[in-house]
C-alpha positions in Angstrom: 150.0 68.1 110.7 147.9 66.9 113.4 143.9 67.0 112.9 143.8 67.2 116.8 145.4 70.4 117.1 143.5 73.6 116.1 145.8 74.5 112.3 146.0 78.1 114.0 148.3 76.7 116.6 150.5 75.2 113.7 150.4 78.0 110.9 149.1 81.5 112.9 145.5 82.9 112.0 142.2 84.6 113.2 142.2 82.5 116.1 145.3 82.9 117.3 145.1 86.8 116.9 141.8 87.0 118.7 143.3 84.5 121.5 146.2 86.7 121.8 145.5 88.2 124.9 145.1 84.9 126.9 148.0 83.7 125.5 150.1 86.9 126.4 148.3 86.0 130.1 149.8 82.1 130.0 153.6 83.4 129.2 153.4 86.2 132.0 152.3 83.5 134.6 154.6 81.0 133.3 157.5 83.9 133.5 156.3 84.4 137.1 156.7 80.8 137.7 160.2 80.5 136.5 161.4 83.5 138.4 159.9 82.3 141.9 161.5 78.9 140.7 165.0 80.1 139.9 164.7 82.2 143.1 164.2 78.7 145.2 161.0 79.5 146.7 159.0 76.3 147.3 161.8 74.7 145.6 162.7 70.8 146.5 166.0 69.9 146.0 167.3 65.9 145.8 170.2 64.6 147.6 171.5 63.1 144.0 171.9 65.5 140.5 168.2 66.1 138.9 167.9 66.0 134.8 164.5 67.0 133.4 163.5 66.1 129.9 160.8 68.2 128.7 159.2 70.1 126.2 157.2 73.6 125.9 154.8 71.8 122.6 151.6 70.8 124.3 151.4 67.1 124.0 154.3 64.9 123.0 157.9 65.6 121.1 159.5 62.1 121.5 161.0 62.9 125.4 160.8 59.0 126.6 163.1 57.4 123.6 165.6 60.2 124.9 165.0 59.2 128.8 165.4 55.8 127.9 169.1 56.5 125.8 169.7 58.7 128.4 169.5 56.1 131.4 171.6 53.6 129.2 174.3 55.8 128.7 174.5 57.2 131.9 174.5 53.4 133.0 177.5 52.7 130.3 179.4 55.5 132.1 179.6 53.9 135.6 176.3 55.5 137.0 173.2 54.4 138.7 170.2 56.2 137.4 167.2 56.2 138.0 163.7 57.7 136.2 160.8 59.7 138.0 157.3 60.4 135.7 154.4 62.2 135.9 152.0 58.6 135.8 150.0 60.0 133.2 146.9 58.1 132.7 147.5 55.9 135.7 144.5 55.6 137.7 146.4 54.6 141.0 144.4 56.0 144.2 147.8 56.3 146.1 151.1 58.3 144.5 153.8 58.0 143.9 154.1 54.6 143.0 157.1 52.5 142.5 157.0 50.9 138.9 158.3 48.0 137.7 158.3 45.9 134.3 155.0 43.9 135.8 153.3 47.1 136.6 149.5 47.9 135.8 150.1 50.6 133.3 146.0 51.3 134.0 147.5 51.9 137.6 150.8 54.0 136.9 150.9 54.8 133.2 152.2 53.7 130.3 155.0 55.3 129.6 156.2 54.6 133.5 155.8 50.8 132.3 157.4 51.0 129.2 160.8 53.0 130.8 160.6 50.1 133.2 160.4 47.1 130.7 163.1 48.9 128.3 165.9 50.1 130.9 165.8 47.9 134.0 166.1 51.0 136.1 164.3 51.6 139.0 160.8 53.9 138.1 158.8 56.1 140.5 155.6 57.5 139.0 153.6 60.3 140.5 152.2 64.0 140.0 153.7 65.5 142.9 157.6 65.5 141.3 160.0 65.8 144.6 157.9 62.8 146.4 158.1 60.7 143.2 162.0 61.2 143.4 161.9 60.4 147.1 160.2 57.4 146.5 162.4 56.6 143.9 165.5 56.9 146.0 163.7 54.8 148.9 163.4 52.3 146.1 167.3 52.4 145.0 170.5 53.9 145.6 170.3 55.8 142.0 173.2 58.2 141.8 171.0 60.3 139.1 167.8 61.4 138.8 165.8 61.9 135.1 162.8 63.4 134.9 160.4 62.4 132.1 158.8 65.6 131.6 158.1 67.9 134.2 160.3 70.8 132.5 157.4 73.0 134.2 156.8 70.8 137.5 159.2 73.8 139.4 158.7 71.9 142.7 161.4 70.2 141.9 164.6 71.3 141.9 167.1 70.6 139.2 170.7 70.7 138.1 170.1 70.3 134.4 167.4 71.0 131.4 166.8 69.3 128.0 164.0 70.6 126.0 163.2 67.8 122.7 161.2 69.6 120.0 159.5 67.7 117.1 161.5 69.4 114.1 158.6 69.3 112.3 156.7 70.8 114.2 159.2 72.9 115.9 157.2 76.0 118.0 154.1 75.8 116.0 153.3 79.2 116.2 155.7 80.6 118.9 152.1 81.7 120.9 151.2 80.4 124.6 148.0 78.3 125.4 145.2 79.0 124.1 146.5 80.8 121.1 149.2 78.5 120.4 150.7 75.1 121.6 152.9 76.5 124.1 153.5 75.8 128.0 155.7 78.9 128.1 157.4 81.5 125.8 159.6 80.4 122.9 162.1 82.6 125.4 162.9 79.3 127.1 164.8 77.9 125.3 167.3 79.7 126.0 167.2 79.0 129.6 168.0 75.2 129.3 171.2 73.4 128.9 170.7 71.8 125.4 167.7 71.8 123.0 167.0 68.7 120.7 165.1 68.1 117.8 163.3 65.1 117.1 163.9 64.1 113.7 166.6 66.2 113.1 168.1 69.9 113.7 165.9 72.6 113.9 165.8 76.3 113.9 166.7 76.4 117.4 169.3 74.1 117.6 171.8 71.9 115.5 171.5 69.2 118.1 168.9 66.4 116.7 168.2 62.6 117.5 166.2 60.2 115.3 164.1 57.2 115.7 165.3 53.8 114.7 162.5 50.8 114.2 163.3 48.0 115.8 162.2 44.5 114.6 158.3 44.0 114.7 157.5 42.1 117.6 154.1 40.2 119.0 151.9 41.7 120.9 151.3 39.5 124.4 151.1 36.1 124.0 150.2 37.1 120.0 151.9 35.1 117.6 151.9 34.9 114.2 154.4 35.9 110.9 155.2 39.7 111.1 153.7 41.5 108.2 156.3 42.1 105.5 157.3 45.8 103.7 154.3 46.6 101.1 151.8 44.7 103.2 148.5 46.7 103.7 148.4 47.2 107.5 146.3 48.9 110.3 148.7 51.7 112.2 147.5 52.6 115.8 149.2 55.4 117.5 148.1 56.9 120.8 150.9 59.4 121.1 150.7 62.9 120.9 151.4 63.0 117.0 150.4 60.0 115.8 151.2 60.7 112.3 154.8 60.9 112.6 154.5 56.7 113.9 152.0 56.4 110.8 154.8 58.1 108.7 157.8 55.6 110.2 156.1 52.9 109.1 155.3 54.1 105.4 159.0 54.7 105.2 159.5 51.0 106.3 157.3 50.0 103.2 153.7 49.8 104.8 150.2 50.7 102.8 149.2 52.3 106.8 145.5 52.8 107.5 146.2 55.4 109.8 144.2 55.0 113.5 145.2 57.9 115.6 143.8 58.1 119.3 143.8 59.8 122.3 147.3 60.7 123.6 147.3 57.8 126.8 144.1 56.3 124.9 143.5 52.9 126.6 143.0 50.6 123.4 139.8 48.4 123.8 138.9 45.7 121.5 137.1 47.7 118.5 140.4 50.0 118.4 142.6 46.9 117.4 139.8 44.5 115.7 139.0 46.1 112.1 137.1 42.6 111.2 139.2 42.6 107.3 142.5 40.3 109.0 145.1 42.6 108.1 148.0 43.0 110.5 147.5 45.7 113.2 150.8 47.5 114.0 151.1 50.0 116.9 153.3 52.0 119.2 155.4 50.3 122.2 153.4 52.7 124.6 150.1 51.5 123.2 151.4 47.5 123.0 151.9 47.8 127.1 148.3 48.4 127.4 147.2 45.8 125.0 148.3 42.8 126.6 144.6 42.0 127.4 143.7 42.5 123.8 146.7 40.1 122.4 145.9 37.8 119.7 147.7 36.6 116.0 147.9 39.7 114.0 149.0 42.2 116.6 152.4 44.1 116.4 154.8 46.4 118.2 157.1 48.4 116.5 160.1 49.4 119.3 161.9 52.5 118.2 165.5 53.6 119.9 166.8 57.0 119.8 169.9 57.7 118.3 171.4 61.1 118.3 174.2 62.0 115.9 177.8 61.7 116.9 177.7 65.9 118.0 174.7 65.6 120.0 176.1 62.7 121.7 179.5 63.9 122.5 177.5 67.1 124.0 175.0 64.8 125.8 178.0 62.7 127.6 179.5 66.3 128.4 176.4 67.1 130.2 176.0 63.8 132.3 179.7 63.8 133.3 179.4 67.1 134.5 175.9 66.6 136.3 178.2 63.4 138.1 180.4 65.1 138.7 181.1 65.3 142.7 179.1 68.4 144.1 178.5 67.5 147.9 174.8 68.6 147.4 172.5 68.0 150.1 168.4 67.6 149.8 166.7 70.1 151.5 163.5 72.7 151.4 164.0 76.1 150.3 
């Protein structure tokens, strides 16, 4: 499904077998890590509720479309959140960093920028998780905190879990790094508040969202007349699984000339410029780093997560009950 990914992490094999042991080693340290976590050693805890959004599939599953719903409905229901991120990518000499929609994306990431341009909430990006969120409530009185990632960041503490899993890619093989795709056992899931598929229900879990295209729109100052279904088009796609972007827009109606990079990949001017003049159509998360590179011919396709009307009513349950009044108090444990 992915030719970045070894196809033992996706379908089991030789590899996997004879990596076994190392990955046995990964789960037993990542079991370690979640007991000293759930026993609050080293454990930060924020003066506001904490949600973490995160995954156990090396690379991406489609988290920030769910951070990004998730902020807008906790907004529609009276609250103030606000979103804390790794920075991945970000090349800032000084974390954390407040982000805003006029950030450097080379400075604080991406996808920092692009939850800033899409939500109007306040942003903090940094590795070290409880001094991001610290930041972040410096910034703004946010009444909520969402983690974009960090499901394994156990520095921080937290009053709520989401895992999003690509349904179709689901666990890959169910084995830990290096002989599978895992961060920690398949065993996790089962530890979190609600598990979510990305593109629809999976084996672990009838709760599912999907990605909705938006309207094509200009990259930069780019201009032009948006490419129409059946056009023969470039599709670029630095995500972690590009293919499932170049597989959106053949269900819009594109011919795609598929273009995968680097997960974070900073697009430079041969990655966009194919010298034929066919449209160029990429990812919001790539289209934040491109405005540089902005010319006639260059697209964004924005995508909005929409989970069904039972994943919904459980994802209200769980932000009414994170707001709901607790007294909690930050401190170190």
């Amino acid at each position: 499904m992915s030719a970045r990914l070894p196809r033992f992490w996706l379908q089991d094999g030789l590899g996997a077998r004879l990596l076994a042991p190392l990955g046995a080693l990964t789960a037993a340290v990542a079991r370690r890590r979640l007991r000293r976590h759930r026993q609050g050693i080293g454990v930060w805890r924020a003066p506001v509720p904490v949600l973490v959004v995160g995954n156990l599939f090396v690379g991406g599953s489609g988290k920030t479309p769910l951070v990004i719903w998730l902020v807008e409905r906790a907004r529609a229901l009276g609250h103030q959140p606000g979103v804390v991120l790794r920075g991945y990518g970000g090349r800032a000499r000084d974390w954390p960093r407040g982000v805003t929609p006029a950030s450097d994306p080379a400075e604080v990431g991406d996808e920092a920028v692009l939850i800033a341009r899409r939500t109007g909430a306040p942003v903090a990006a940094g590795p070290d998780r409880p001094a991001a969120v610290r930041q972040l409530l410096a910034l703004s009185p946010c009444d909520l905190v969402i983690s974009d990632d960090g499901l394994q960041h156990y520095a921080l503490g937290r009053d709520a879990e989401i895992i999003v899993l690509d349904a179709a890619r689901g666990l890959g093989n169910g084995r830990c790094l290096p002989a599978g795709p895992l961060r920690e056992p398949a065993a996790r899931l089962d530890t979190v508040d609600l598990v979510v598929g990305n593109g629809g229900a999976t084996a672990h879990s009838p709760h599912a969202f999907t990605l909705q295209p938006g309207t094509l729109e200009p990259v930069g100052q780019g201009g032009g007349t948006p490419p129409a279904p059946g056009a023969r088009v470039h599709g670029i796609a630095g995500i972690g699984h590009p293919e499932r972007f170049f597989a959106a827009l053949e269900h819009l109606g594109y011919e795609v000339i598929g273009h995968p990079l680097p997960d974070h990949h900073v697009p430079r001017p041969d990655d966009v410029d194919f010298g034929d003049g066919l449209p160029v159509i990429m990812t919001e998360k790539d289209a934040v780093k491109c405005q540089a590179l902005a010319r006639a011919g260059l697209w964004a396709l924005p995508v909005t997560a929409v989970p069904d009307g039972a994943t919904t009513a459980e994802l209200d349950r769980l932000l009414r009950r994170l707001m709901a009044p607790s007294g909690q108090e930050g401190h170190e444990t």
